[in-house]
PyMOL Python script that loads the backbone (N, CA, C, O; Angstrom):
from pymol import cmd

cmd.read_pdbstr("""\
ATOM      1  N   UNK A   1      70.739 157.848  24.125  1.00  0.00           N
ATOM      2  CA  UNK A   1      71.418 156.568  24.111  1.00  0.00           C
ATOM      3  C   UNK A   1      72.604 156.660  25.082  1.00  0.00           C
ATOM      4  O   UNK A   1      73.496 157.507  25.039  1.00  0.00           O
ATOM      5  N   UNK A   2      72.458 155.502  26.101  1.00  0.00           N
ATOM      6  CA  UNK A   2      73.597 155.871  26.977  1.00  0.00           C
ATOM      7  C   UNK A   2      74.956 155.130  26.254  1.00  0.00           C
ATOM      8  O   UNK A   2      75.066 154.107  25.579  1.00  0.00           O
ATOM      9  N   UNK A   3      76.040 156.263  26.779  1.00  0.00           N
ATOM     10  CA  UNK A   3      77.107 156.237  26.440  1.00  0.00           C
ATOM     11  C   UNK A   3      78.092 154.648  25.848  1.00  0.00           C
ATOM     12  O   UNK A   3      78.679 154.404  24.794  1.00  0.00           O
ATOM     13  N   UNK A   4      77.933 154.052  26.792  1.00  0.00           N
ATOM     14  CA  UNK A   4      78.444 152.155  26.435  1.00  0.00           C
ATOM     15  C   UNK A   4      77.690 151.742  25.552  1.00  0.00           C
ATOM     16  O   UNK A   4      78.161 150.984  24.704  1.00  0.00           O
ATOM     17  N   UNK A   5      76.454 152.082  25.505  1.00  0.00           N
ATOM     18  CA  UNK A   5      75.868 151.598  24.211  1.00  0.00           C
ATOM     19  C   UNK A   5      75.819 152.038  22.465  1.00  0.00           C
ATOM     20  O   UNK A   5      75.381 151.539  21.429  1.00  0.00           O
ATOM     21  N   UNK A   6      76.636 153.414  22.924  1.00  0.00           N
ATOM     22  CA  UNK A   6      76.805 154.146  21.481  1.00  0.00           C
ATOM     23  C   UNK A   6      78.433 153.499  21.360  1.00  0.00           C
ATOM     24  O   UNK A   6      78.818 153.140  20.247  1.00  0.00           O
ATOM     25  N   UNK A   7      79.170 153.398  22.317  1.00  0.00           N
ATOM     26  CA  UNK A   7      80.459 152.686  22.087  1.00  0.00           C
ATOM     27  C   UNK A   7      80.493 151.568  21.124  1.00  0.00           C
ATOM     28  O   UNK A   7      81.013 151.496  20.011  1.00  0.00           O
ATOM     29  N   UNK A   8      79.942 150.873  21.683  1.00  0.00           N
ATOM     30  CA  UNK A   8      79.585 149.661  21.479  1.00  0.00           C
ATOM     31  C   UNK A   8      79.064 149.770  19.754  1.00  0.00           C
ATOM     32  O   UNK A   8      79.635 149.184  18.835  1.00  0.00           O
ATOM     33  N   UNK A   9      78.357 150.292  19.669  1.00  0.00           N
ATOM     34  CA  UNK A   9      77.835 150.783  18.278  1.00  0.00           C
ATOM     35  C   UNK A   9      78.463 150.904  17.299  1.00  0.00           C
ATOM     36  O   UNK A   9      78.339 150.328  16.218  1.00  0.00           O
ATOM     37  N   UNK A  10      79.507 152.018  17.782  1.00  0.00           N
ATOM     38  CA  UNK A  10      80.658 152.077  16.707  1.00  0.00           C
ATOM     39  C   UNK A  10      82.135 151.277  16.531  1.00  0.00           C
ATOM     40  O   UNK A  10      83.076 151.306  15.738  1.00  0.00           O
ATOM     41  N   UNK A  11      81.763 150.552  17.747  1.00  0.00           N
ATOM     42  CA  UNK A  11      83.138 148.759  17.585  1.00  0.00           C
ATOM     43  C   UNK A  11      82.385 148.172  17.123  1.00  0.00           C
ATOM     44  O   UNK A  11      82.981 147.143  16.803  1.00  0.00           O
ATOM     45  N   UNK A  12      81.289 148.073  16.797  1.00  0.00           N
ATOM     46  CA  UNK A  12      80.380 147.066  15.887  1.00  0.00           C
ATOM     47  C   UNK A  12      80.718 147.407  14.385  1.00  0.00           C
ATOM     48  O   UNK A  12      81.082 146.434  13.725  1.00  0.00           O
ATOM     49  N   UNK A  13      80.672 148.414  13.841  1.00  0.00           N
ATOM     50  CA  UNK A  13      80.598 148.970  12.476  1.00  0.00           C
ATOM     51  C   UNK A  13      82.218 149.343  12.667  1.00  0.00           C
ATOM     52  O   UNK A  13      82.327 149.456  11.446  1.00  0.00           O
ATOM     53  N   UNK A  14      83.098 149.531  12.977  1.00  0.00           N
ATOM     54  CA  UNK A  14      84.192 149.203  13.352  1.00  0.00           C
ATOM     55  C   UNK A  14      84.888 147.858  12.414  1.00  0.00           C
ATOM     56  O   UNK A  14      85.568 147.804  11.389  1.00  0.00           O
ATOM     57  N   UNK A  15      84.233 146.693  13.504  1.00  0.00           N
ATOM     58  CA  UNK A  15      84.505 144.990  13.365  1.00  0.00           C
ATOM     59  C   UNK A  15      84.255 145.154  12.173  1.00  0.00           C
ATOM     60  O   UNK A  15      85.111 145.305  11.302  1.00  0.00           O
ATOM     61  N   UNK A  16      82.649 145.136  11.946  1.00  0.00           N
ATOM     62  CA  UNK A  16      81.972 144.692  10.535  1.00  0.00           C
ATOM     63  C   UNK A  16      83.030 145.075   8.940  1.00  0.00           C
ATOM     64  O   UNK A  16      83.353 144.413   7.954  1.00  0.00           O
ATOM     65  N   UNK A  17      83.274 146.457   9.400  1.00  0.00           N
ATOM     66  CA  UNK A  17      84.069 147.156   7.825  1.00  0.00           C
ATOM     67  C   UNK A  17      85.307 146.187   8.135  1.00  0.00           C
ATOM     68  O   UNK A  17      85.378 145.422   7.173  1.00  0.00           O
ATOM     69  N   UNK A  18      86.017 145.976   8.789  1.00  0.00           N
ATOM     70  CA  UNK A  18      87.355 145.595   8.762  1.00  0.00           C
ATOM     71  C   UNK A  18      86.862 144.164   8.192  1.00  0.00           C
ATOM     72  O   UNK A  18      87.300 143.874   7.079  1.00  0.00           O
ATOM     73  N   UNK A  19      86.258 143.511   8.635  1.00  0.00           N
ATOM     74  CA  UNK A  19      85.997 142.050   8.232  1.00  0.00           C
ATOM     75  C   UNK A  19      85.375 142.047   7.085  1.00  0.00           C
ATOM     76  O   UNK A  19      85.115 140.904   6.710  1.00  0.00           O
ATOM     77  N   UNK A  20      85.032 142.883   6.375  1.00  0.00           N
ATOM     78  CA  UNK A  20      84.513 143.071   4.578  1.00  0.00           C
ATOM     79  C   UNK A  20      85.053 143.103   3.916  1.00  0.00           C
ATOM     80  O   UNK A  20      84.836 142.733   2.762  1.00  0.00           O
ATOM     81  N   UNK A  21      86.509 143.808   4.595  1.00  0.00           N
ATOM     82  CA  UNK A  21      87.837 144.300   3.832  1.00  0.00           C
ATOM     83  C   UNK A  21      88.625 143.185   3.387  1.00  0.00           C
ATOM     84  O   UNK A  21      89.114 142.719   2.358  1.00  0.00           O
ATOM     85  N   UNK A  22      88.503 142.888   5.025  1.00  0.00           N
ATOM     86  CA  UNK A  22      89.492 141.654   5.109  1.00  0.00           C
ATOM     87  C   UNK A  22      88.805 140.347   3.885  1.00  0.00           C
ATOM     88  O   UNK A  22      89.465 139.796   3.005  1.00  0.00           O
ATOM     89  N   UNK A  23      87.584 140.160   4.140  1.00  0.00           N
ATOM     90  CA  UNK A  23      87.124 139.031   2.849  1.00  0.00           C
ATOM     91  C   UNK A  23      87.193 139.560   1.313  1.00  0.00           C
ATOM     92  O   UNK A  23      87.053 138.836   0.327  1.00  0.00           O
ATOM     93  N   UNK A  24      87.427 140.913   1.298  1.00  0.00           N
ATOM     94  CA  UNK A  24      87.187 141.257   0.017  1.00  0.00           C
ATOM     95  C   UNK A  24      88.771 140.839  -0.225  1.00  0.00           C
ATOM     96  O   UNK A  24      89.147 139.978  -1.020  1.00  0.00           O
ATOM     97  N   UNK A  25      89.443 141.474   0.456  1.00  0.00           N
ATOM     98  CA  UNK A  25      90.888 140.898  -0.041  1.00  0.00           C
ATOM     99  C   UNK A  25      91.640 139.582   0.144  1.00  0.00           C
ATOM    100  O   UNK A  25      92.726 139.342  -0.383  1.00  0.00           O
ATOM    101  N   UNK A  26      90.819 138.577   1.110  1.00  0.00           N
ATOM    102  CA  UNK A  26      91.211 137.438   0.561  1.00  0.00           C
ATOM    103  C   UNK A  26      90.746 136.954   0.068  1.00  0.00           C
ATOM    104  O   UNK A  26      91.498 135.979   0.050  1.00  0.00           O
ATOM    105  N   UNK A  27      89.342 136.474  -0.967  1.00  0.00           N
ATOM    106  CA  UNK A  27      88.466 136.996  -1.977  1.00  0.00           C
ATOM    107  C   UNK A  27      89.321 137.734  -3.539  1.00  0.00           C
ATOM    108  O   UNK A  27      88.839 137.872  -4.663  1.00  0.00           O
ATOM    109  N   UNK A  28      90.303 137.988  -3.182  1.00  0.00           N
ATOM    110  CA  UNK A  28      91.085 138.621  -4.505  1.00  0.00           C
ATOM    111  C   UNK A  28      89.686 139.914  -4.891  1.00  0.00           C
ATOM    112  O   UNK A  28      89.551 139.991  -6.112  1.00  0.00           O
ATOM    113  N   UNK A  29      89.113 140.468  -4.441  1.00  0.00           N
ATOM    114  CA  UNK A  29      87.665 141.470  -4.534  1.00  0.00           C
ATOM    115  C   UNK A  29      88.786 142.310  -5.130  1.00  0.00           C
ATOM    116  O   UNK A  29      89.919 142.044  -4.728  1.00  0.00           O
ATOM    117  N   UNK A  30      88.623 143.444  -6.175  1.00  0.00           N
ATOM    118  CA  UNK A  30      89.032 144.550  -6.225  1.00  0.00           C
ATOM    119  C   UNK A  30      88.456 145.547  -5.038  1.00  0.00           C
ATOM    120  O   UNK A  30      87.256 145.473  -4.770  1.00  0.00           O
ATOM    121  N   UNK A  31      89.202 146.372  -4.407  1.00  0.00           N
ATOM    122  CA  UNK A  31      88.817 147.461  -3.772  1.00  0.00           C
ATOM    123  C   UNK A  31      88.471 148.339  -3.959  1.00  0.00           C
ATOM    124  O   UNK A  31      87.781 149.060  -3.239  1.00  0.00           O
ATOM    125  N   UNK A  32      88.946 148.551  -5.204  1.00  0.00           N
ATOM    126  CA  UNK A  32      87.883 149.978  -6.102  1.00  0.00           C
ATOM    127  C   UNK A  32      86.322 149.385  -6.235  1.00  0.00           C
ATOM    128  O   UNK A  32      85.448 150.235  -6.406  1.00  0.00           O
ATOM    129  N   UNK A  33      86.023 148.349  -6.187  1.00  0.00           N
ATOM    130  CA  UNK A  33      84.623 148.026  -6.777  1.00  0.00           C
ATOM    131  C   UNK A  33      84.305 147.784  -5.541  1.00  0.00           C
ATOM    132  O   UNK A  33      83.078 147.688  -5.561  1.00  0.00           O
ATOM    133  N   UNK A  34      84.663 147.632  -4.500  1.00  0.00           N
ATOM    134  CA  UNK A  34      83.853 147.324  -3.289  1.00  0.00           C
ATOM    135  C   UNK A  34      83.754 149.160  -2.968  1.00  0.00           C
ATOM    136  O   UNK A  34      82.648 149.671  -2.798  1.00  0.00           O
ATOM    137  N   UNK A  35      84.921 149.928  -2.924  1.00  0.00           N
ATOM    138  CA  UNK A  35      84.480 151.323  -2.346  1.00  0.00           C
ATOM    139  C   UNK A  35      83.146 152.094  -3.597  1.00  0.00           C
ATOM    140  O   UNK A  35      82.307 152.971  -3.393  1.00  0.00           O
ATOM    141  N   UNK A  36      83.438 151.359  -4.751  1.00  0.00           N
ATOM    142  CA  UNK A  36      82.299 151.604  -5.539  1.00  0.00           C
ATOM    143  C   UNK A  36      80.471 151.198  -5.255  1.00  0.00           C
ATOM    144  O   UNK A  36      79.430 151.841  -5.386  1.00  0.00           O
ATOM    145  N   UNK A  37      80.767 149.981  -4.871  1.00  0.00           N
ATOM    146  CA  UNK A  37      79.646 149.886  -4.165  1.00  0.00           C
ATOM    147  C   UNK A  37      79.336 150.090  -3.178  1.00  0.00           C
ATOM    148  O   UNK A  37      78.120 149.906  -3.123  1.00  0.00           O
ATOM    149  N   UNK A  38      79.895 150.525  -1.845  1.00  0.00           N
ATOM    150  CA  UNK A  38      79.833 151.008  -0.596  1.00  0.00           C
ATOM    151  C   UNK A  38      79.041 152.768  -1.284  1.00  0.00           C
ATOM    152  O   UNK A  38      78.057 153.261  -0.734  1.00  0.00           O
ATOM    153  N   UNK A  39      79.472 153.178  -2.044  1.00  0.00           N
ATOM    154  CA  UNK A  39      79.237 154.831  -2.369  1.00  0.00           C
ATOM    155  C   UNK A  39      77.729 154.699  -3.048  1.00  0.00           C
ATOM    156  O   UNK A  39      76.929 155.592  -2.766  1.00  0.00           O
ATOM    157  N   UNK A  40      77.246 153.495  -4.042  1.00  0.00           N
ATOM    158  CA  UNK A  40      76.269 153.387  -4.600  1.00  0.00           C
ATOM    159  C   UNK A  40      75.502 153.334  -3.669  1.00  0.00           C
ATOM    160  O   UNK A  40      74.864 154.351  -3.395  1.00  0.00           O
ATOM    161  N   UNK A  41      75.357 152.351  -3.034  1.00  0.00           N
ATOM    162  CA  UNK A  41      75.002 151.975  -1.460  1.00  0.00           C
ATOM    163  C   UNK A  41      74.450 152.833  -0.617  1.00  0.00           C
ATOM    164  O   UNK A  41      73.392 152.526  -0.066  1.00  0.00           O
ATOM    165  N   UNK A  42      75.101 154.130  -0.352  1.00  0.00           N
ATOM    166  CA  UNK A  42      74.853 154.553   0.188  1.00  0.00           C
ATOM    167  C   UNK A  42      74.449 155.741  -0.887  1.00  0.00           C
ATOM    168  O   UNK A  42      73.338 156.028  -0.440  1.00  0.00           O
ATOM    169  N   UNK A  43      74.537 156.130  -1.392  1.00  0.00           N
ATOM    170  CA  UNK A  43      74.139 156.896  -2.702  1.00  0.00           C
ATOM    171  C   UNK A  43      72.199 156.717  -2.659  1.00  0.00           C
ATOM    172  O   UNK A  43      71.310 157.556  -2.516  1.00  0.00           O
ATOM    173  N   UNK A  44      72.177 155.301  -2.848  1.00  0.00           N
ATOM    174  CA  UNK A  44      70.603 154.899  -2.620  1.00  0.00           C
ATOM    175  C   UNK A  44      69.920 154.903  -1.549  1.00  0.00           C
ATOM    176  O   UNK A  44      68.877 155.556  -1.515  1.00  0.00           O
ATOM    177  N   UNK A  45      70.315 154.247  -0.545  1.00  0.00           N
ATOM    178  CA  UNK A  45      70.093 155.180   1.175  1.00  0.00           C
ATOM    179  C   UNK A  45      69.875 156.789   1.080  1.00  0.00           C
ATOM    180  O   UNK A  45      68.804 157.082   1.613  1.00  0.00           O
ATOM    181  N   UNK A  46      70.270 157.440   0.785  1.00  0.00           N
ATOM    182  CA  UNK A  46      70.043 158.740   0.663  1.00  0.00           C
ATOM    183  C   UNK A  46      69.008 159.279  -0.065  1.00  0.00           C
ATOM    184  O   UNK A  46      68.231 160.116   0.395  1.00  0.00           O
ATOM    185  N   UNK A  47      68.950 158.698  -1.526  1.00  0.00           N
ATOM    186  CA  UNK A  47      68.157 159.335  -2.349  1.00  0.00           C
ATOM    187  C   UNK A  47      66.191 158.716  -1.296  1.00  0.00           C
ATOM    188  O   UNK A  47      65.235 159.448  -1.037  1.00  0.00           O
ATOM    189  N   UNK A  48      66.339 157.354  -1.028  1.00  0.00           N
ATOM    190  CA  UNK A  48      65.447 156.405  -0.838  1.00  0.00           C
ATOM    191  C   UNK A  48      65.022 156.927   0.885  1.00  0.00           C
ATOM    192  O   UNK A  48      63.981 156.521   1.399  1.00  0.00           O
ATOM    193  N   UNK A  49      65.706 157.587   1.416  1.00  0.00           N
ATOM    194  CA  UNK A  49      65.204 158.034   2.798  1.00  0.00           C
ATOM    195  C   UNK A  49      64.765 159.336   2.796  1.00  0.00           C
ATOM    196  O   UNK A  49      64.545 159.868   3.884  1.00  0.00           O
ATOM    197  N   UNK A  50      64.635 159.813   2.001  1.00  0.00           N
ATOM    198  CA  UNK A  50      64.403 161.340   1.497  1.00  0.00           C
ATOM    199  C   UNK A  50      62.548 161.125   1.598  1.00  0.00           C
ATOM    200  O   UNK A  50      61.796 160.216   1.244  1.00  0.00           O
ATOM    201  N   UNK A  51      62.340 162.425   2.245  1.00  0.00           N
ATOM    202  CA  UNK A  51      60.768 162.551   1.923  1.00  0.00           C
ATOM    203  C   UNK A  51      60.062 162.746   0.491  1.00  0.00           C
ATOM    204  O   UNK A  51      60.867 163.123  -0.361  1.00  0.00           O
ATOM    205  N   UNK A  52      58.939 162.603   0.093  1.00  0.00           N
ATOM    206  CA  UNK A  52      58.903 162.923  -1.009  1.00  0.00           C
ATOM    207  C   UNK A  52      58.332 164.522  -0.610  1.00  0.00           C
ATOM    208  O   UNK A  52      57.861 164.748   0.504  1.00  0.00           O
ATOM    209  N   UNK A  53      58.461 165.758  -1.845  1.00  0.00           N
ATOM    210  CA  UNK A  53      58.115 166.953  -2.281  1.00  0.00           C
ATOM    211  C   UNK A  53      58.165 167.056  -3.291  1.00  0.00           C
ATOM    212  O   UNK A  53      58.956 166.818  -4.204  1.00  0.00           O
ATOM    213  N   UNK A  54      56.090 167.937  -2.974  1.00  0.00           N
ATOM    214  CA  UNK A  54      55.949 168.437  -4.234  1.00  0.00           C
ATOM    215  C   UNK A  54      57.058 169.170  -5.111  1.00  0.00           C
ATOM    216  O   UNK A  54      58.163 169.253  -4.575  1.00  0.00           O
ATOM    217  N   UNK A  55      56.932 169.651  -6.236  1.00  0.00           N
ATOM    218  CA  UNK A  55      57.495 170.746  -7.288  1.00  0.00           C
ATOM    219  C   UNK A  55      56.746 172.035  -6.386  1.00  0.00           C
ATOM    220  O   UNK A  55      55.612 172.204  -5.937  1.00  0.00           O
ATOM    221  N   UNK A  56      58.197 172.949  -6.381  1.00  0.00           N
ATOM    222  CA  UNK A  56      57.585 174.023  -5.572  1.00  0.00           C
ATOM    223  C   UNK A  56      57.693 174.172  -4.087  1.00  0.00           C
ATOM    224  O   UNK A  56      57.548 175.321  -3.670  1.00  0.00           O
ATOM    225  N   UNK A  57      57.898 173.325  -3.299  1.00  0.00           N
ATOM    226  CA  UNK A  57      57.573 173.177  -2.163  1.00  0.00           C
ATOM    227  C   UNK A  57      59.448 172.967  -1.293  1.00  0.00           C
ATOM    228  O   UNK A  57      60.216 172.005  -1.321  1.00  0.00           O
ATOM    229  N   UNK A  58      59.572 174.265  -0.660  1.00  0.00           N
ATOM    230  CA  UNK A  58      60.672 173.675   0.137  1.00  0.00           C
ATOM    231  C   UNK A  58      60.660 173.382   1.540  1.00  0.00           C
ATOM    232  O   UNK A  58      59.990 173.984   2.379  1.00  0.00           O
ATOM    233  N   UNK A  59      61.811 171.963   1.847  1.00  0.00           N
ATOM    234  CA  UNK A  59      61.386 171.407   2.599  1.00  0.00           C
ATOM    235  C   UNK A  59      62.454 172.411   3.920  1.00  0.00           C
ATOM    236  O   UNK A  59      63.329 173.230   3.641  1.00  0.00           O
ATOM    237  N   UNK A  60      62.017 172.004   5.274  1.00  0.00           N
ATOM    238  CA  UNK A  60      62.910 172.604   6.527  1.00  0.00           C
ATOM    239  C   UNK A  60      63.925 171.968   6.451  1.00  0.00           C
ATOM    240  O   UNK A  60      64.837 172.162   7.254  1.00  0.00           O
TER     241      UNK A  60
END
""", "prot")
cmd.dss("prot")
cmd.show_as("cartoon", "prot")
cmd.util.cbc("prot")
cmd.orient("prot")
């Protein structure tokens, strides 16, 4: 991936979090429950991108 385009990538996800923040708190959102769900969130991304393996079987 050339370089301006990985930039670019991360001023995107950058923008995006700040502007979640920003609605959660004018929104009156608690911030504990939004970093709570950001962790679940990604908690399930993890478990859910995982290959499946057998019992027994380790993976590389």
């Amino acid at each position: 991936m050339p370089l301006p385009h990985f930039l670019f990538l991360i001023a995107g996800v950058i923008v995006a979090a700040a502007l979640t923040v920003w609605l959660a708190v004018a929104a009156r959102f608690p911030l504990a429950a939004l970093g709570l769900g950001a962790v679940l969130a990604a908690a399930l991304v993890h478990l859910l991108g995982r290959p499946s393996r057998k019992l027994g079987q380790r993976g590389r």
